[in-house]
matplotlib code that plots the C-alpha trace (Angstrom):
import matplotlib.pyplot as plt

x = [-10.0, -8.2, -7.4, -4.8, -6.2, -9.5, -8.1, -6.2, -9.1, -11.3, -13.5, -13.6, -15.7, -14.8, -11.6, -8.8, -8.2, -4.9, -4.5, -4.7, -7.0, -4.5, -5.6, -7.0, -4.8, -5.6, -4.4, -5.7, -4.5, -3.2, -1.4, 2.6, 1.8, 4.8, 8.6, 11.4, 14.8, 16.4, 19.4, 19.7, 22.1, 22.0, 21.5, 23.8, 26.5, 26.3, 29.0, 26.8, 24.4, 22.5, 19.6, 16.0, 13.4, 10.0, 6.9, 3.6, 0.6, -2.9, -5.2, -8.3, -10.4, -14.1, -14.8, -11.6, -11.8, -15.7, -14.6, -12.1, -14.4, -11.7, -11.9, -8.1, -6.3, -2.2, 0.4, 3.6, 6.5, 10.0, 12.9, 16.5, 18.8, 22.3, 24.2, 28.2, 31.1, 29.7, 26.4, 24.7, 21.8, 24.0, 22.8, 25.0, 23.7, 21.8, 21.3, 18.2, 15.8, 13.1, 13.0, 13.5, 10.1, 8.7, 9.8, 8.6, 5.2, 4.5, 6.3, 9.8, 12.0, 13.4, 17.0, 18.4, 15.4, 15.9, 14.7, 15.1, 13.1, 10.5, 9.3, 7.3, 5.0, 1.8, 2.3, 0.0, 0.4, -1.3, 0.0, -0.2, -1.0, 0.1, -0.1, 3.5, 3.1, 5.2, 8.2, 5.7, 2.7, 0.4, 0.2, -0.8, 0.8, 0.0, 2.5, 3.0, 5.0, 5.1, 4.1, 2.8, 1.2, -1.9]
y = [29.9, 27.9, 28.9, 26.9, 28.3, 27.1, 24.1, 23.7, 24.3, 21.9, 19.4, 15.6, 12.9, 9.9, 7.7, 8.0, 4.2, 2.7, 0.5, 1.0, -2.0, -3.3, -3.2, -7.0, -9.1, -9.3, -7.1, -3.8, -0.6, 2.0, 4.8, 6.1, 8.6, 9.4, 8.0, 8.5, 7.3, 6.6, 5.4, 2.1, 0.4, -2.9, -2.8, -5.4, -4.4, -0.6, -1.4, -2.7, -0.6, 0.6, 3.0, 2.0, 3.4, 3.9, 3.8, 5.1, 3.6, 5.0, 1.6, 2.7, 0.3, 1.2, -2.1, -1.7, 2.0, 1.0, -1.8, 0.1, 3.6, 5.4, 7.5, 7.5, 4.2, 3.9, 1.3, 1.1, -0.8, -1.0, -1.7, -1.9, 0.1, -1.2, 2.0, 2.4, 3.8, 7.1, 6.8, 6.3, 4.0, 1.1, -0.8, -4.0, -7.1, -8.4, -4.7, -2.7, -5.8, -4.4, -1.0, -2.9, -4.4, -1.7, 0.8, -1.7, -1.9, 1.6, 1.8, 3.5, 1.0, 1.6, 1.6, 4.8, 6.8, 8.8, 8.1, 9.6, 8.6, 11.4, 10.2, 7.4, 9.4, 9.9, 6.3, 3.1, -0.1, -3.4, -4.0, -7.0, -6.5, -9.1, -9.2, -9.1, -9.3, -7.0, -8.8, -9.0, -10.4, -7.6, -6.2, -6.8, -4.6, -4.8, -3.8, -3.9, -7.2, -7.5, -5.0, -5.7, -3.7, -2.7]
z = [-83.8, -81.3, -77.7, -75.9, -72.9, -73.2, -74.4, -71.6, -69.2, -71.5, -69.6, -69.7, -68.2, -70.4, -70.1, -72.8, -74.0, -73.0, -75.9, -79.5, -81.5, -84.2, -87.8, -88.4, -90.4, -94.4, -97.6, -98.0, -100.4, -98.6, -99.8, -97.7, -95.8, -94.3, -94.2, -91.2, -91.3, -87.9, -86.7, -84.8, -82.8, -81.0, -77.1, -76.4, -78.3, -80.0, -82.5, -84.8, -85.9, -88.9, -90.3, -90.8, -92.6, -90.9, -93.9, -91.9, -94.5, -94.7, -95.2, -97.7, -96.5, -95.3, -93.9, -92.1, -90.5, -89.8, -87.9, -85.9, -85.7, -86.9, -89.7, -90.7, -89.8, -90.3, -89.6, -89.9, -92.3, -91.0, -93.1, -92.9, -94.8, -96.0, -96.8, -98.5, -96.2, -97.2, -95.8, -98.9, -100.1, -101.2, -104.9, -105.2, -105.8, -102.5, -100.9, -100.2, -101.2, -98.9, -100.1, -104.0, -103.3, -101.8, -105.0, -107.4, -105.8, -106.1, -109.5, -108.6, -109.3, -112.8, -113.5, -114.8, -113.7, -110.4, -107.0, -103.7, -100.7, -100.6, -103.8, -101.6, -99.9, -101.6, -103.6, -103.3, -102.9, -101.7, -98.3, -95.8, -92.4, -89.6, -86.0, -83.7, -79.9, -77.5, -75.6, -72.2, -74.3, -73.1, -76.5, -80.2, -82.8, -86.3, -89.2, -92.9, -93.8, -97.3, -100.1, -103.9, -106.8, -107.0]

ax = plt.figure().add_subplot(projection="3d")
ax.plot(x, y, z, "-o")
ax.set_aspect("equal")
plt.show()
């Protein structure tokens, strides 16, 4: 049973690392694990302004969590929402094409059928992994880029 006291007086001797060891570049399957919508605005000039949607992706890839001795290894898929006056999901012509792709990779993209986001989470997908570099250089990030069927 756990004791947050004990765990609180719990012992180390080894560093914590300070950087996390981005998940190589390639195309894995991976499965959604999670999703977040969040509100952003623009730093320079908060009038324009939007929501995203954060995708966290579990790679299934031995080689992959082997390489990085991890035994559960995520990353992450940002994508910009285009949403009505009401605040809703907007489905003209030319909006959502991110989350289109995504919901067609993992096979929730039929007209007439419904969707809403929480649907995503447990779903697969082939995902590609790249590498983007913090604004100082310091640091390597990977993320999902593109998404495709299994």
């Amino acid at each position: 049973m756990f004791d947050p006291e004990k765990f609180l007086d719990q012992q180390v001797t080894e560093a914590n690392a300070t950087k996390v060891t981005p998940v190589p570049v390639g195309e894995y399957p991976a499965i959604i694990k999670s999703i977040k919508p969040r509100a952003w605005a623009k730093k320079d000039d908060p009038t324009v302004n939007g929501v995203a949607l954060d995708i966290i992706w579990g790679i299934e890839d031995a080689d992959v969590k082997a390489q990085l001795g991890r035994d559960e290894v995520s990353c992450k898929q940002g994508i910009m929402l285009d949403t009505d006056d009401n605040g809703k999901l907007a489905t003209g012509a030319g909006d959502n094409i991110g989350l289109g792709r995504l919901r067609q990779a993992v096979g929730l993209n039929e007209p007439g059928e419904p969707f809403v986001l929480n649907m995503l989470i447990g779903r697969s997908a082939l995902v590609a992994v790249t590498h983007r570099a913090s604004k100082d250089g310091e640091e390597v990030y990977s993320e999902v880029s593109r998404v495709a069927a299994q």
